[in-house]
C-alpha positions in Angstrom: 0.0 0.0 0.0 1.5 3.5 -0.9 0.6 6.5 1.1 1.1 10.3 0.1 2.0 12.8 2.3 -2.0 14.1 2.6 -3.2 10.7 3.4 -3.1 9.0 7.0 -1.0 6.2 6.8 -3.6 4.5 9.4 -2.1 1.5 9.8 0.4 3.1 11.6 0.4 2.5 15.8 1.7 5.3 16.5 -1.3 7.2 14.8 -4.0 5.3 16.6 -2.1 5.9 20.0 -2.0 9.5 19.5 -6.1 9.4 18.2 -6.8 7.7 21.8 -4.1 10.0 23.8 -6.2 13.3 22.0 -9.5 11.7 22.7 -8.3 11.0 26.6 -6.7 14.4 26.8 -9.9 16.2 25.7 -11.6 13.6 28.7 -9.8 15.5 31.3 -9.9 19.3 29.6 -13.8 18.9 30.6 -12.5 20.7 33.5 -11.9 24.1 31.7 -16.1 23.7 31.7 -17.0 21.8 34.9 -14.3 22.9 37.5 -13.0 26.5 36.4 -14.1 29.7 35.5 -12.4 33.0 35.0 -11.6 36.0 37.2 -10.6 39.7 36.6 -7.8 40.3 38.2 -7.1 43.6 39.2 -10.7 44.0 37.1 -9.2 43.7 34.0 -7.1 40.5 33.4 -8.6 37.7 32.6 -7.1 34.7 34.5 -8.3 30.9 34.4 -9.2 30.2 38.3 -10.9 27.5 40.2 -14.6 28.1 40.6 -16.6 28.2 43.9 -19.1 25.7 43.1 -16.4 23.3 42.5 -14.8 24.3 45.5 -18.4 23.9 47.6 -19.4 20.6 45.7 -16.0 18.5 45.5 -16.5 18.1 49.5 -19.5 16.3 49.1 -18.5 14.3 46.5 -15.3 13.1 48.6 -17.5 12.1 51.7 -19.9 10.6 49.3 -16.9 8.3 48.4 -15.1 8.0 51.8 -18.7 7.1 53.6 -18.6 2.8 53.3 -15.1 2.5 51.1 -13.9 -0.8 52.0 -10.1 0.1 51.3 -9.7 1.5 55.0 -6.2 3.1 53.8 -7.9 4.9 51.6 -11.0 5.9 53.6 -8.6 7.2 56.3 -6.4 9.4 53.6 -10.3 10.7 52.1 -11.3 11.7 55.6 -8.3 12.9 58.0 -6.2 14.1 55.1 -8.7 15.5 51.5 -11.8 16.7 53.5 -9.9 18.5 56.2 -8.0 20.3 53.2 -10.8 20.5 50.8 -10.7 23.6 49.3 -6.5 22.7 48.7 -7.5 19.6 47.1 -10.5 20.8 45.1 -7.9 23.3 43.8 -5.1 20.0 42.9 -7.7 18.2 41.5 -8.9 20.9 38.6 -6.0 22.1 37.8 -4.3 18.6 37.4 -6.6 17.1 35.5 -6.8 20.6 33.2 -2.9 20.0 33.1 -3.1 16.4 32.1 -5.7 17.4 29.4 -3.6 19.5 28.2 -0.1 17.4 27.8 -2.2 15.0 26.5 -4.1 16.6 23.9 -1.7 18.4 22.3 1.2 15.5 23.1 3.2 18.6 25.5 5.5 17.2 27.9 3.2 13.4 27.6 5.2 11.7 29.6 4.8 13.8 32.9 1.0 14.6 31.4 0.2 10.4 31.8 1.9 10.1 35.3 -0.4 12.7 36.4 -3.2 11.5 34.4 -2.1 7.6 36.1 -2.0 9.3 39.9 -5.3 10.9 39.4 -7.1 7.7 37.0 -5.6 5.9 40.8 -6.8 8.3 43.1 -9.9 8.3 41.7 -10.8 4.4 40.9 -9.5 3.7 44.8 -12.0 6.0 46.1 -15.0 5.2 43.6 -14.5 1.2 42.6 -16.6 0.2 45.7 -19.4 2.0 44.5 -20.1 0.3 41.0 -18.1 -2.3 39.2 -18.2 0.6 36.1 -16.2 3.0 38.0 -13.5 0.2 38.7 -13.3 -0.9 35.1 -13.3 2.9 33.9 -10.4 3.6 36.3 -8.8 0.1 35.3 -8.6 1.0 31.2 -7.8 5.0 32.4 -4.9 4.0 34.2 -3.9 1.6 31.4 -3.9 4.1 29.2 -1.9 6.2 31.1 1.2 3.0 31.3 0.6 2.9 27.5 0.8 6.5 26.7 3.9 6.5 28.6 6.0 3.8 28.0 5.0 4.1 24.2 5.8 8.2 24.5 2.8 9.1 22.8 3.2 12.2 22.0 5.6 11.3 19.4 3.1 11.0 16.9 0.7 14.5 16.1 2.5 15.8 19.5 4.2 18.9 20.2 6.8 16.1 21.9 8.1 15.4 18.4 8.7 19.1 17.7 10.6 18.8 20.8 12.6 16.2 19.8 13.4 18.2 16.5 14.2 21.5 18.1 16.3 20.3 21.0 17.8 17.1 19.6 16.9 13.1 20.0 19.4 12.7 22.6 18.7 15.6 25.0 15.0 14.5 25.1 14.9 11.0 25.5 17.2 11.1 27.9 16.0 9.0 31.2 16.4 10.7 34.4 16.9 6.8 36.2 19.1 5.4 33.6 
């Protein structure tokens, strides 16, 4: 099979990754919508800031999860750590998952963008999975994406990582900080 340079070569992997990494990313950049809102600052600037309902509602949510979780680790971090520091974590939680849907959609930096997407797909499925077998399996293929989008450095393909590659050179950015 021949392929031009206009067509999609789609039986490329590396394609199909970076269509599920995109569709993922744009997954967690729902919380541009659901958990943030804009402020004037000084009354002029716009600036991207968590909103107050999220703020009021993520509370609720958390004891919602934290009320008959078997995992008693876990039920001890939701209630003596997140609820006493809601408003901190409501604050970690929307702008991490806008920063994972970010490095993910547009293949930035995809790497760190699918730890934080793994840490969050885990913090989340430990606190929900007792509540329906559908949040455990969501959480389960999340996560796995996540391993996959990592080890298979996903933004490689339609990424602003492969224009980092190009710019700064092969060798400076695959280079393994544990290696």
């Amino acid at each position: 099979m021949t392929t031009s340079a206009t067509t999609i070569d789609m039986e490329s992997p590396s394609r199909w990754l970076a269509l599920l990494r995109i569709v993922v990313g744009l997954y967690f950049l729902k919380a541009l919508w659901t958990k943030l809102t804009v402020v004037l600052a000084g009354g002029f600037l716009p600036l991207p800031a968590v909103s107050s309902r999220w703020i009021e509602t993520m509370p609720k949510i958390v004891a919602k999860q934290a009320a008959e979780n078997p995992i008693l680790f876990y039920k001890a971090f939701l209630e003596g750590t997140v609820l006493p520091n809601a408003p901190l974590f409501a604050q970690l939680t929307a702008w991490g998952e806008t920063l994972v849907g970010l490095g993910l959609t547009f293949g930035l930096i995809t790497g760190l963008s699918a730890l934080g997407g793994l840490l969050l797909a885990v913090s989340y499925g430990l606190a929900t999975q007792w509540m329906s077998s559908n949040q455990l399996g969501f959480h389960l293929v999340l996560g796995t994406c996540m391993v996959a989008f990592f080890m298979a450095r996903a933004g490689r393909a339609w990424g602003m990582d492969a224009w980092l590659a190009w710019r700064f050179g092969e060798r400076w950015f695959t280079r393994r900080p544990f290696a």
